[in-house]
C-alpha positions, 0 to 999 in steps of 0.5 A, spaced: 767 423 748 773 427 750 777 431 744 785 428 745 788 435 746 796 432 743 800 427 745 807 428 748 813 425 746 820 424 749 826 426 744 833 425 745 834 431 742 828 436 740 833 440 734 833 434 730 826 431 732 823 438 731 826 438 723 825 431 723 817 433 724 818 439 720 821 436 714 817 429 714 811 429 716 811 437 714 809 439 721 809 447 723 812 449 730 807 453 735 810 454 741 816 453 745 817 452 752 823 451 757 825 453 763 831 450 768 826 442 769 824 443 762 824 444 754 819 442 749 815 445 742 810 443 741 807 442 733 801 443 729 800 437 724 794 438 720 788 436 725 793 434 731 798 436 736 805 433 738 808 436 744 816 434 743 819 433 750 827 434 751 829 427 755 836 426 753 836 419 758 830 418 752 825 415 759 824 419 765 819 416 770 818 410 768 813 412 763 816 410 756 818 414 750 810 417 749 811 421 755 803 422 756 796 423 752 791 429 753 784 430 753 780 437 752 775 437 756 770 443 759 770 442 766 776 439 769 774 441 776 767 435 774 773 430 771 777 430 777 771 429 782 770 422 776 777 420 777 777 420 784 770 417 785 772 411 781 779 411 785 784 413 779 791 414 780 791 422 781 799 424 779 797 432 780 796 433 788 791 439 785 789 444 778 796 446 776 796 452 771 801 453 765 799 460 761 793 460 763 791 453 762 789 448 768 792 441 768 791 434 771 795 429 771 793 422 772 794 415 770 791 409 767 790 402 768 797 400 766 800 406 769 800 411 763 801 418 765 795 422 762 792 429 762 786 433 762 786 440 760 781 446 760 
C-alpha cells in the first residue's frame, strides 16, 4: 500500500490560508515555493502534509479546489511502467524533478490529478 505524500490544496490567497492553518489547526510552515508559474507553502500538520497553491480564480485546470493527491513511493520508474500498463492517463510526458525529487503526475478514474514522488 502506498504512503499518501500530502494533499495540495487550491487558495485564493496563500497569506490568509497559511494563518488560517497556522492558527486553527496549528499547523507550522515548512517550506515556500514560488517562481513566475507558481507560488505554495507547504505545512506540516502532525502526521500530514498540506501543500497551499496560490490560484487567485480558486480553479485552475478544470481540477477542482484539492488541487492534487500524492503518494511516496519507492520506485517511480516501476509505478509509472503500472500506470501505463493499465492504460492510466499520464499528465507528465516524463519524471519531472523538483529539488532533488521526482515527480509524475497522472489522473484517476474521474480525471483527478494524482502524484507520485520518490
Amino acid at each position: 500500500m502506498l504512503k499518501v505524500s500530502h494533499i495540495g490544496l487550491k487558495v485564493k490567497d496563500l497569506d490568509r490560508s497559511v494563518k488560517f492553518y497556522q492558527d486553527l489547526i496549528e499547523c507550522e510552515s515548512l517550506k515556500t515555493v514560488e517562481d513566475e508559474d507558481f507560488k505554495g507553502v507547504l505545512l506540516k500538520c502532525r502526521d500530514n502534509t498540506i501543500e497551499l497553491i496560490q490560484d487567485p480564480n480558486s480553479i485552475r485546470n478544470g481540477d477542482g479546489v484539492i488541487e492534487h493527491l500524492a503518494f511516496k513511493v519507492d520506485d517511480i520508474q516501476e509505478e509509472i511502467k503500472k500506470l501505463k500498463s493499465k492504460g492510466v492517463e499520464c499528465i507528465s510526458e516524463s519524471i519531472e524533478e523538483f529539488e532533488g525529487i521526482k515527480l509524475f503526475f497522472f489522473r484517476g478514474p474521474d480525471g483527478e490529478m494524482l502524484e507520485f514522488l520518490e
